[in-house]
Every structure is written in C-alpha cells, then in structure tokens.
C-alpha positions in Angstrom: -9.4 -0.5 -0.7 -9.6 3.2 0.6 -10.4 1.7 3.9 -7.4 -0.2 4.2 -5.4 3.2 4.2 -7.9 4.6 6.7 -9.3 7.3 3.8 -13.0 6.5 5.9 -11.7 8.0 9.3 -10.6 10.7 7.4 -13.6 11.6 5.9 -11.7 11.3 2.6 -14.4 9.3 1.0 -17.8 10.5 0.2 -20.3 7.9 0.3 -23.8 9.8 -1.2 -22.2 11.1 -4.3 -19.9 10.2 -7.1 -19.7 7.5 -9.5 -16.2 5.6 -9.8 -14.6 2.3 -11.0 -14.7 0.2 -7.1 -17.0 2.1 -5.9 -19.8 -1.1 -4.9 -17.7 -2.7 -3.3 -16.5 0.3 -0.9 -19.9 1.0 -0.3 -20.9 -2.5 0.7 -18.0 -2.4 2.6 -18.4 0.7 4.4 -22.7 -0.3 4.9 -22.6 -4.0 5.1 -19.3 -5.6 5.7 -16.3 -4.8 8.6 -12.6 -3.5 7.5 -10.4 -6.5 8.2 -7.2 -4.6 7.8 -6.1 -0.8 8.6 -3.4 1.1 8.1 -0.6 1.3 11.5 2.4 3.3 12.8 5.5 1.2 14.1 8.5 1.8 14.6 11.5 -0.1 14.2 15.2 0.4 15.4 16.7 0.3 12.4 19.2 2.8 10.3 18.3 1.8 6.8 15.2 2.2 5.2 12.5 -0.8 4.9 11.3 -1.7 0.9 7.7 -1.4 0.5 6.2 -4.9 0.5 8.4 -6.2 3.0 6.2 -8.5 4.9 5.4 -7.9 8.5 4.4 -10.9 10.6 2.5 -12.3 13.6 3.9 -14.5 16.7 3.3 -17.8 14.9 4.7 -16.3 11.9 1.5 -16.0 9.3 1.8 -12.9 7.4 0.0 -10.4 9.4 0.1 -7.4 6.9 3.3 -5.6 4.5 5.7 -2.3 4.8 3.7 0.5 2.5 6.5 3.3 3.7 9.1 4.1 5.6 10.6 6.9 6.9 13.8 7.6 9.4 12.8 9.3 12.8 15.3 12.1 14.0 15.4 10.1 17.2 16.5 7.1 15.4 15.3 4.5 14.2 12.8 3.7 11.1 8.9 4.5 11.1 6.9 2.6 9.0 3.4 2.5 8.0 1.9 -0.7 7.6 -1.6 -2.8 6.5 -2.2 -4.9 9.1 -4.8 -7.1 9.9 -7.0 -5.7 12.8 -7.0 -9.7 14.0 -3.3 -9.7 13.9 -2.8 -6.3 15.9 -5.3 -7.1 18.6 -3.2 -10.4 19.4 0.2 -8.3 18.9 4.0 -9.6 18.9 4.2 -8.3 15.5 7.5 -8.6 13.7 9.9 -7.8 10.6 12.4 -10.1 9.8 12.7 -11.3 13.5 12.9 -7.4 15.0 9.6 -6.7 17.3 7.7 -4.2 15.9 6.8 -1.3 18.4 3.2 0.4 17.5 2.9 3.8 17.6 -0.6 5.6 18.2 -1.9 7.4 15.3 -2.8 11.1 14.6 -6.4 10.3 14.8 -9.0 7.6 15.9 -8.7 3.9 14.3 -11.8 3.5 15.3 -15.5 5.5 14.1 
C-alpha cells in the first residue's frame, strides 16, 4: 500500500485523478479507513548490513513490522527503514534480533 511507505504525506499520490490496478482500496483507505502501519527510521549499532525482510519485533516479541532497507551511517552504525505498526511504535521497545532499536525522527511529518 502506498501508505505504508508514507507516499500520502508526500503528496505522492493523487487522489481525484487517475485510474490504476489498487486504486479502491487506496482510496477507501485514504477516505474511510486509518493506516495501521507507516514507514520508520531506526538505527541500529551494527557494522553489517540488515536483509530486507528481516523481522523487527515488539517487547512481548509479536512481529511488529520488517527491515525494507538498510544503509551504513558515517557515524557508525546501520540505518534502516522499517514498516511498523503505528500500535507497535506507540508502545515502543522495538527490537531486531534482541538489539533495541533506536527511532530516528523523519524528514517530514508522520502525521497529516
């Protein structure tokens, strides 16, 4: 869904034009329903790079959300973008493989 990878706050999807194959149910969506998952920064203190998919969890260990990139920060470390539940980042302790996850603030507002 274009609204998991936050396409809406960037004004990346047009909702009064266009015809295309998903586009019902990213307009009921987007008029009717609430975005249950969203796409996060984190970073993680890690040299090597994370494998998309890689499943991220919560404290009582439910999967929470999965890796979709990852990236090595010149200060160190791994960033990561990640679909996470919105439920799951509100209650936080968020982790990979046992390492805490540290959630960084996006470029722009999670929130319209």
């Amino acid at each position: 869904m274009p609204q998991m990878v936050n396409l809406d706050l960037l004004n990346g999807i047009n909702f009064k034009k266009g015809c295309y194959t998903g586009q019902e149910i990213v307009a009921r969506t987007h008029y009717l329903g609430k975005v249950k998952r969203r796409t996060h920064l984190a970073h993680l203190p890690l040299l090597a790079p994370i494998a998309a998919g890689s499943e991220i969890v919560d404290a009582a260990g439910n999967v929470a959300g999965q890796v979709v990139r990852s990236a090595a920060n010149p200060d160190g470390g791994q960033d990561i973008l990640a679909e996470l539940r919105l439920e799951s980042v509100e209650a936080g302790a968020l982790s990979w493989q046992g390492m805490a996850l540290q959630l960084l603030p996006m470029p722009y507002a999670l929130e319209k």
